[in-house]
N, C-alpha and C positions, 0 to 999 in steps of 0.2 A: 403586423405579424405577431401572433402569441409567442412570447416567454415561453421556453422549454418548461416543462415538467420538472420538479425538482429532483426524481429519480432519473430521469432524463438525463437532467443537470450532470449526476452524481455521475453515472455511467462515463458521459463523454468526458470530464475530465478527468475518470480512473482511465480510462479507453486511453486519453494520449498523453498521461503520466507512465503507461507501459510501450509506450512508444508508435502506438496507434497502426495505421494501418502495413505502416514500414516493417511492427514485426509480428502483429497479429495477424496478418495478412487478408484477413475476413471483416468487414464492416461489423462492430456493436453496438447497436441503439438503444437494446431495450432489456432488462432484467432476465428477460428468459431467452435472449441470444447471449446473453455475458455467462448464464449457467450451464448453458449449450458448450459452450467456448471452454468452464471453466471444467466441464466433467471429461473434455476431450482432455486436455491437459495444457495447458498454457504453453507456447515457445519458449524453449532456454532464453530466446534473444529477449522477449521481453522483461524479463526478470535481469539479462545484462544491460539490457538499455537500462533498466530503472539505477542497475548498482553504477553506470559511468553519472547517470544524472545526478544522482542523492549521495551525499559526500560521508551522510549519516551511516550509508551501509558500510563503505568501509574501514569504520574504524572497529575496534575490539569486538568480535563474539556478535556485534549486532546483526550479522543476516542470519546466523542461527537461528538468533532469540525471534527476528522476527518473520523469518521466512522457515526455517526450518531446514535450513543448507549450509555448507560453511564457503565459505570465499574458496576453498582448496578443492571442495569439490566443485562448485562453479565453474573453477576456472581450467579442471580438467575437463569438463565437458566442452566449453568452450573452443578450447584444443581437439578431441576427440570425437563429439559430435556433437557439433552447432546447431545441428535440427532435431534436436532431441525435444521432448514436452517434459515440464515438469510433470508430478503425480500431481493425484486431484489435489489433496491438501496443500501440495506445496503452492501450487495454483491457487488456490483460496487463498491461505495467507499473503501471496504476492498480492494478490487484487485487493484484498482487505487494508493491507498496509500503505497502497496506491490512494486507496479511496479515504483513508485517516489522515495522508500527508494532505492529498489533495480539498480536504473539506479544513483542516488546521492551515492550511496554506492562505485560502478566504478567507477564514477567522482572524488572523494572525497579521495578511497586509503582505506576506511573501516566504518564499520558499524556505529561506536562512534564516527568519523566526519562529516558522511550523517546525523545521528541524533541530533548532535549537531547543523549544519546547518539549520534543520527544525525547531528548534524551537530559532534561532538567528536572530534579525528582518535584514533584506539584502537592500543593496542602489539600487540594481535593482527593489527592490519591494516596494518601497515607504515606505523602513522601517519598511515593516511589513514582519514577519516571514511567514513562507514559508507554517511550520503546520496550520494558521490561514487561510490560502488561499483554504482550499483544502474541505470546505463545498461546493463549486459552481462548476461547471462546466468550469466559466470562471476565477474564482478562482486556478482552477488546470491546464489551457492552461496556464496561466500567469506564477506559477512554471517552470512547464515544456517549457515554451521560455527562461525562466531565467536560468535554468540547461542547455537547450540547448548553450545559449551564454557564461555561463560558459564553456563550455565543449570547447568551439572552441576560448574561450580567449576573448569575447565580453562581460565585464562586466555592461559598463552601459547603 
């Protein structure tokens, strides 16, 4: 049997970093059913699966910084309506943040050293932590150059 794709790859372990089919409820396999998915809006649930799994979301300001929600309101909707969808963007960032733990989690050897790294400020990033990068677009290219030259021994 062939090896997945390595977008493949990326997909299914963003896929059940958000808690897969338990809260996406629809199979994602391929790039253009994840943007299918992402322009409907993401389930609230899966943005609370990810905040009970990642212990990094709740401490100080971090799901703001990097989802673009605060814990308070999360957790009012949780209460009020559990089948709500994020917005689109909020949905990007979720999936985007999924898929930066989930490719530093490989890098890294495990979950509680990918997470530790994102929120360690790094001498590839001007000493700023990695979770602080990830409201921008070029915020989140900059991570992911940096994870990538990690990856292949290119620290600085």
């Amino acid at each position: 049997m062939a090896e997945p794709m390595p977008v493949e790859h990326d997909i299914a372990r963003t896929y059940a970093l958000l808690g897969g089919r338990d809260t996406i409820r629809k199979p994602v396999r391929t790039s253009l059913e994840a943007h299918d998915m992402l322009m409907r809006g993401l389930p609230s649930s899966a943005l609370l699966h990810l905040t009970r799994e990642i212990s990094l979301l709740a401490t100080e300001n971090v799901l703001d910084k990097a989802i673009g929600i605060s814990v308070r309101t999360l957790q009012r909707r949780k209460k009020d309506a559990p089948e709500a969808v994020l917005s689109v963007d909020q949905s990007n960032r979720t999936w985007k943040f999924a898929e930066i733990l989930g490719r530093a989690t490989e890098i890294f050897g495990s979950r509680e050293a990918a997470e530790g790294w994102m929120n360690q400020p790094a001498i590839g990033l001007d000493q700023r932590k990695p979770i602080d990068l990830l409201a921008t677009a070029v915020g989140v290219e900059a991570v992911e150059d940096y994870l990538t030259r990690i990856e292949y021994g290119v620290y600085a």
